[in-house]
N, C-alpha and C positions, 0 to 999 in steps of 0.2 A: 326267357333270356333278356327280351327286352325291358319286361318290367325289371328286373333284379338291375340293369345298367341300367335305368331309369332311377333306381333307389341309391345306385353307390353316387350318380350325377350329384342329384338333390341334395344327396347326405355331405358331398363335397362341399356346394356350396353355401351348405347351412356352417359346415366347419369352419371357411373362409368369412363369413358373417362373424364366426364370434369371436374368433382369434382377431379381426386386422377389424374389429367397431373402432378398436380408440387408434387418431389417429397420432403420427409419430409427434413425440416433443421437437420445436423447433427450438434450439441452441440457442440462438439471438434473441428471440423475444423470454426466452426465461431469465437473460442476462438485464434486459430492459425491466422485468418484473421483478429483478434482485435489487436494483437502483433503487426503485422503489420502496421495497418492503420496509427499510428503515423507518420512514416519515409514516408505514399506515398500523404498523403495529408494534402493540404494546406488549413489552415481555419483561422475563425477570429470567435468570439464568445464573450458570457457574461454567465460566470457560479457563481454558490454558490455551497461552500463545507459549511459541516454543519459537526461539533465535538460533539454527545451527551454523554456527560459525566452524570457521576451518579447522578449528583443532578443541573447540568445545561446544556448548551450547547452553545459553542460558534460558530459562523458562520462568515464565508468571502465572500464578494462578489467583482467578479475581472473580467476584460474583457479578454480576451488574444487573441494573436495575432501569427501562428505559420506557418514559413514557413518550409517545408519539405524538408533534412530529420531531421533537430534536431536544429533549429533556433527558439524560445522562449519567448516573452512578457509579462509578465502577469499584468496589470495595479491596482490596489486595488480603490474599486469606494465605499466599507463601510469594517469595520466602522470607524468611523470617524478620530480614531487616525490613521487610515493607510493611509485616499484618499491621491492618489496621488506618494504616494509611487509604487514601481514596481517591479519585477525579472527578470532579463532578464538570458537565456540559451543558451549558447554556447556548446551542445552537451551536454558533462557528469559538465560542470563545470557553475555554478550560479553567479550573481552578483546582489547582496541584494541591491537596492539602494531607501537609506533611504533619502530622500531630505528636510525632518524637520531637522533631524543632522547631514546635510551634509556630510554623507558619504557611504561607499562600502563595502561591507562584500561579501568577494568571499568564495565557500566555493567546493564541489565535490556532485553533487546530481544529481543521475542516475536516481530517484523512483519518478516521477513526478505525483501526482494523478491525472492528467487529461491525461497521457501518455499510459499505457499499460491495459489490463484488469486485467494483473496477471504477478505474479514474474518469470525473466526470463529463472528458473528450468521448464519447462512447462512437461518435462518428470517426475518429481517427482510429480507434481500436480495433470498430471492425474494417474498417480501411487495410488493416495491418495483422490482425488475427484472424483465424479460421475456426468460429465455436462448433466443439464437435459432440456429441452424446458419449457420458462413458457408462458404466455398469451402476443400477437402481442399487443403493445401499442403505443402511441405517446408523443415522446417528444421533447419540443422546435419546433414544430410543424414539423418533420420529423417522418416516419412510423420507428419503432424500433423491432429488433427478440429480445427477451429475456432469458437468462441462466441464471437457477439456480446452483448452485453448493454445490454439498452434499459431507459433509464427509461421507466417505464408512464406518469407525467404529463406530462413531457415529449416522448415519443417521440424523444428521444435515445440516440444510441448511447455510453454513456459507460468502456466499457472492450472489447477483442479481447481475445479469450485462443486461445494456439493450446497444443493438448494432443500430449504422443506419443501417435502411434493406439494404442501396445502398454500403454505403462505409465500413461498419462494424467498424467503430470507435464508442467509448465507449462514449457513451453520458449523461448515467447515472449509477452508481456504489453504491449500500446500502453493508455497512460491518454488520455480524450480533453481538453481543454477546455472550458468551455461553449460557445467563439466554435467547438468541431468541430476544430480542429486540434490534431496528435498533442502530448502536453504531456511525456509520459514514454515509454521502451523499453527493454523489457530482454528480450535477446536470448540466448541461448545459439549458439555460434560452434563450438563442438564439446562433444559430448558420448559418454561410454562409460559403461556399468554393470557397478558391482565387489562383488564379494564377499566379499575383505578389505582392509584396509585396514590396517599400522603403528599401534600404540596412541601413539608416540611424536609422531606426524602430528600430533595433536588436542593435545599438552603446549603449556603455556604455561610461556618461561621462566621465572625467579627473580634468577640472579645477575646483577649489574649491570644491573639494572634498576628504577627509580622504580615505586610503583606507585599511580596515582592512580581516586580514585571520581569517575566519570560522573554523568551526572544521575539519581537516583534518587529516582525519585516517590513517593509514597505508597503503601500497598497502597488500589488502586483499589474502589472500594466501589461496589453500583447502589442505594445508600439516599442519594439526592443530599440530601435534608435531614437526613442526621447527620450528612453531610460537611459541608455549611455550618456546620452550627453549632460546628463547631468550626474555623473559620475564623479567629476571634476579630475578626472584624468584620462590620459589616451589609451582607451581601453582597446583590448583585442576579443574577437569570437572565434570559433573553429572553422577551418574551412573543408572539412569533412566531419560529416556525421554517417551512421550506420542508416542502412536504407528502412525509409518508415519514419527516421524522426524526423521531426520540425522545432521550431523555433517556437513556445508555448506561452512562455510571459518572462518578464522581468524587475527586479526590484532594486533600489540600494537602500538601507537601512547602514547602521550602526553594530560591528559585533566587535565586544569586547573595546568598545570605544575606536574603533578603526573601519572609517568609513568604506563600504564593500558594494561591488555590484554584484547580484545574481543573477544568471542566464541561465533559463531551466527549457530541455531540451524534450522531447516527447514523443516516443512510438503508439500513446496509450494505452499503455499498460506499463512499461519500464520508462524509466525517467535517467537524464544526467542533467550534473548540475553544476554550473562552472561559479566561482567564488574566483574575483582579483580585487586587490586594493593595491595600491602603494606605500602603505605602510608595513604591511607584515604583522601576520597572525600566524603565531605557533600551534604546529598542529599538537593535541594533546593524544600520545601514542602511546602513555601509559600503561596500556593495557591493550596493548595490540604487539605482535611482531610485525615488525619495520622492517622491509627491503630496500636494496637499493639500486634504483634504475636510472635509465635516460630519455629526457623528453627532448628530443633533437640534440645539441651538444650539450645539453644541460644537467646540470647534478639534481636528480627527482627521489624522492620517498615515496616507498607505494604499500599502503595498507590493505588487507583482503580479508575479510568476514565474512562466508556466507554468500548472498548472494550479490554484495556492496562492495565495490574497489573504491579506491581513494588514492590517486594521483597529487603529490604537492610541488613545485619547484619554484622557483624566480628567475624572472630573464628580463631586461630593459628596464630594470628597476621597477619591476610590476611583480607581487605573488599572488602566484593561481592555486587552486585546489581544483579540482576536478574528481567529480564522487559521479558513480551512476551504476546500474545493475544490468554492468556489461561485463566478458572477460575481460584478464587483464590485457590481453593483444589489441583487444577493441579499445580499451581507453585509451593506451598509449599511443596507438594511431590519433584518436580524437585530441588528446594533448600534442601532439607532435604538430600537428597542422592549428594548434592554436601560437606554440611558440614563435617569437620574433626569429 
């Protein structure tokens, strides 16, 4: 009797040896190793981002092509008004090349969706998120670890990140909504890892081609009151924000020839971002359905896409916009407490 409980002991704890050897994935440092993976490896792949807006959703599908640390392709293979067209990245700066209109739209774009898992406050994030393990999946036929990420006030889950088990590059990305449904995806559909890559790959043409400047902001500064003041007008901020954000950087640039300040707000991970001048910039809603609200006593337009609201109004002879990936109850509060 005693050897046979001697044998089921042993056999116990050889069981518990081979099930718990590996030990558990910590959430945060695979998030810190997702940062990363951009700048250390080289791939070549075919992804689709998918945009679910409120009442449709539009999708790109594109090959790209990226040598490490920050050398960038991205080929557009649908739909159909884009094949052919392409991006090419030189570090923090883009060049749009449109090859139906013969030309080049350079512009300044650090936030690449197929680049990082998360914004590069990574201390503010997890100040503000809870990375939590979700279930080992596969995709594009590589083994994937998966995080979820909760806000800690809400106990919402507001973005999945799925990582390669080997290299922890981000292979798939769902944004949520605040109503919980999927608002953004971007997928990888195949992927391989390269070692060289053609210098000529990453070249951007010259002849016959226009070549025009994108929107170019200011260099962004986090002293928001130097930036105001040089605003050259009495500018306003919010005096509530949702709990988690802060005050992140600031610019004024030029849009559309109407000098503008931006004030960009930050929980790291979700962003708002207030736009005023005193001139007046028409929002282009073309292609959106337009509501109509109120920011304090004031007559407001409010656009909703997905996981993006867009608050516009004028008051004291100042117009504001007000965009961030919050509900629409959330912005209207954060515009209300900006109105005069």
């Amino acid at each position: 009797m005693l050897r046979t409980s001697a044998r089921i002991f042993f056999s116990l704890l050889l069981a518990v040896a081979l099930t718990g050897a590996a030990p558990a994935a910590d959430p945060a440092q695979l998030l810190r190793q997702a940062v990363a993976a951009y700048s250390t490896y080289s791939y070549t792949g075919q992804v689709q981002s998918t945009d679910f807006g409120t009442s449709r959703a539009e999708a790109v599908l594109f090959r790209i092509d990226h040598r490490a640390p920050d050398m960038t392709r991205r080929w557009y293979l649908a739909p159909e008004s884009l094949f052919g067209d392409s991006i090419v990245s030189h570090g923090d700066t883009s060049y749009d090349i449109d090859q139906h209109n013969h030309r080049i739209i350079f512009t300044k774009d650090d936030a690449l969706d197929d680049q990082v898992a998360v914004d590069d406050n990574f201390g503010l994030l997890m100040h503000n998120y809870r990375p939590e393990m979700g279930p080992d999946e596969n995709v594009a036929g590589r083994s994937v670890l998966t995080v979820l990420l909760v806000n800690k006030y809400t106990g919402q889950a507001t973005m999945r990140i799925s990582l390669d088990a080997q290299t922890k590059l981000v292979l798939e990305k769902l944004r949520y909504s605040p109503s919980g449904a999927v608002a953004e995806q971007m997928r990888f559909e195949q992927i391989s890892y390269e070692r060289t890559f053609p210098a000529a790959l990453f070249s951007v043409p010259s002849a016959g081609y226009q070549v025009l400047q994108g929107s170019f902001h200011g260099l962004p500064s986090n002293d928001l009151r130097a930036v105001v003041r040089t605003a050259g007008f009495q500018a306003r901020g919010p005096q509530y924000l949702p709990e988690g954000f802060l005050p992140i950087a600031g610019d004024v640039s030029d849009i559309k020839g109407v000098r503008t300040l931006h004030l960009l707000y930050s929980d790291g991970l979700r962003s708002v971002s207030l736009f005023q001048n005193a001139r007046g910039a028409a929002v282009d809603a073309s292609h959106y359905s337009v509501r109509s609200a109120k920011v304090g006593s004031h007559d407001a337009k409010l656009l909703q896409e997905g996981s993006t609201t867009l608050v516009a109004w004028a008051a004291a002879n100042l117009h504001f916009e007000l965009v961030g990936e919050l509900s629409r109850e959330e912005l209207l509060h954060i515009a209300a407490s900006v109105a005069p």
